[in-house]
N, C-alpha and C positions, 0 to 999 in steps of 0.2 A: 504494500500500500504506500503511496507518495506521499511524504512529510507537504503538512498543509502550506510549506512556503514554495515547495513543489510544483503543487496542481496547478495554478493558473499556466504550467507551461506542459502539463502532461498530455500524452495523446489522448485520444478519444475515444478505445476499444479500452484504454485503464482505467479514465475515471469513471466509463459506464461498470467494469466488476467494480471498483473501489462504492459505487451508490451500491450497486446491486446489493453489496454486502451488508449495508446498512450504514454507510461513510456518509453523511448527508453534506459535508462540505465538498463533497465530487460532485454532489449532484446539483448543488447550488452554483457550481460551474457551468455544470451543462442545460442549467436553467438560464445566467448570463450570458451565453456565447449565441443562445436561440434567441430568445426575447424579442428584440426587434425583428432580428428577420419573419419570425414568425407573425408577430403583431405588423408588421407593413401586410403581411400576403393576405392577412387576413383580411384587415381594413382595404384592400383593394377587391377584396370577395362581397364584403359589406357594406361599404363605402360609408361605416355609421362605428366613429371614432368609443361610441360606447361598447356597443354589441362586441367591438373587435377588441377591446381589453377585456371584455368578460370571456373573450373564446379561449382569450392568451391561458389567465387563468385557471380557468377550465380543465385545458390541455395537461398543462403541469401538472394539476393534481393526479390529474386520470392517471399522467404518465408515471405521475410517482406511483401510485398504487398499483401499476401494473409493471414496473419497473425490472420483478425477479421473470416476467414472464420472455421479457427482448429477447431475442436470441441475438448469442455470438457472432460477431463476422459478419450479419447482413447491417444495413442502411439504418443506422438511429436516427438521421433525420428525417428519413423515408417516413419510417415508424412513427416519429414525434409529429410530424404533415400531418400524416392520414387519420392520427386521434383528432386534431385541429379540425381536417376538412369533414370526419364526422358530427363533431362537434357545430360547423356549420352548416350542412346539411339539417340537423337534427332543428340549429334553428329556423330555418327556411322553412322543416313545415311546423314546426310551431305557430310562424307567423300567420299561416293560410289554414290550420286548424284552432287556433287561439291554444293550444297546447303544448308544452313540448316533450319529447319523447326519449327516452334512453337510448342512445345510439347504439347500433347491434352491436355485440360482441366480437373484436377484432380477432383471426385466425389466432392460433397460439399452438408450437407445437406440447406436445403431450409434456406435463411436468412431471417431474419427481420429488418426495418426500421434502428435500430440502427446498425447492422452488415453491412448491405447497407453501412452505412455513414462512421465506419469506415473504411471500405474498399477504398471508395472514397478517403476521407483522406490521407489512405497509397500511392494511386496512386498518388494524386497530390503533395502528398509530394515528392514522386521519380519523377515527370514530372519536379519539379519545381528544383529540385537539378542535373536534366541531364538538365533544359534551361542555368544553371549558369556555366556549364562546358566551360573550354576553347574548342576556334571553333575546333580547331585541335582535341579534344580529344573526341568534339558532335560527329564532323560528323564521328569518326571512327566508334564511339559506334553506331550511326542511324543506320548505312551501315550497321554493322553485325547484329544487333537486329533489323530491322526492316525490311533490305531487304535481309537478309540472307547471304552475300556476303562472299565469301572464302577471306583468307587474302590474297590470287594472285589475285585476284580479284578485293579486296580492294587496295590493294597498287596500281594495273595501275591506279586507279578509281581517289586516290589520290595523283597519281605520285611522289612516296615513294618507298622503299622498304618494303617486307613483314615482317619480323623483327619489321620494325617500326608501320607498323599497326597494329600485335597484342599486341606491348609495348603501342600504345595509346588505343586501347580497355581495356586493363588491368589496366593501369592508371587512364581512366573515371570511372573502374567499381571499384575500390580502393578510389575514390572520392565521387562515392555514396554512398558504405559502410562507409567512414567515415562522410558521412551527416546523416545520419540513424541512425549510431551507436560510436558516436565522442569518448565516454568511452574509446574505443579500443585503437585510437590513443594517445601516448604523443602529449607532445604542440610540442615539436620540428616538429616532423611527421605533424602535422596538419598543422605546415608555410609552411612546404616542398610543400605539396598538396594543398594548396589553390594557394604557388605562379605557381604552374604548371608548373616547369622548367624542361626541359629533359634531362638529360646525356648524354656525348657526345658520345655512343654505345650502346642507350637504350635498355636493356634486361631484360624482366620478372624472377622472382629471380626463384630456382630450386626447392622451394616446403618451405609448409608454407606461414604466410604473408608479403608480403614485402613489 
């Protein structure tokens, strides 16, 4: 495993074992080196500066949680794309059913015991960093991610405006990326986010992380 003064220069078949294994500061790499590219392709798929940081988002987490499944040797950005581009798909027809839907499950070849466990791992680790999320910021995240709910949907649900519902989805999902991947954050950022305070016209920034 690469000493963390290391990684910013190691290849890209080591930091992916080094995440795999549970190294979260390899994978906070390979969340930095994608980022923009990914949030431009996206924002050019979307042409809607919001939608396309909530894909970014998105992406990441999926990919961390399915992170022991990569296989060796083929295209991580291939792989990291096509969570993205189901991820946009998925909102496309949300938009045209007021729904959105759980993107099918990407190919995987067959695991073993140990890829089992890390994969376990990665989810419990995101289960246990959306149970510590302020209440305000779970239940937006639940609504959208578990029962699909449009943000007019959400905000009647929790008698808000729409605005404010996808600024706390973005917030929660900006909270687990920094439980995942805290590298990314300064310490300043990281008191911001833990104390969970909201501005008083909370708005998702115009692209890029914020």
């Amino acid at each position: 495993m690469a000493k963390d003064g290391d990684k910013l220069l190691a290849e890209e078949p080591e930091l992916i074992r080094d995440a795999q294994k549970g190294d979260r500061a390899a994978f906070a790499i390979l969340v930095e080196r994608y980022w923009d590219r990914l949030y431009r392709w996206l924002y050019h798929l979307t042409r809607d500066a919001h939608a396309a940081e909530d894909l970014v988002q998105e992406t990441f987490l999926k990919a961390f949680a399915a992170l022991a499944r990569f296989q060796a040797g083929t295209n991580f950005r291939a792989w990291l794309f096509r969570i993205g581009h189901n991820n946009f798909v998925n909102l496309h027809r949300s938009r045209s059913q007021n729904r959105q839907q759980l993107p099918p499950d990407l190919p995987v070849r067959d695991e073993g015991p140990v890829e089992l466990t890390l994969s376990r791992e990665a989810m419990q680790h995101l289960a246990d960093a959306v149970a510590k999320l302020p209440t305000e910021f779970r239940a937006a995240f639940l609504l959208r991610i578990d029962e699909g709910l449009s943000f007019k949907q959400m905000a009647a649900v929790l008698d808000t405006t729409e605005e404010t519902a996808r600024w706390r989805v973005f917030k929660a999902r900006q909270k687990l990326l920094q439980a995942i991947a805290p590298e990314l954050f300064p310490a300043s950022l990281q008191e911001h986010l833990q104390e969970g305070e909201a501005p008083a016209e909370p708005k998702p920034p115009a692209g890029g992380r914020g």
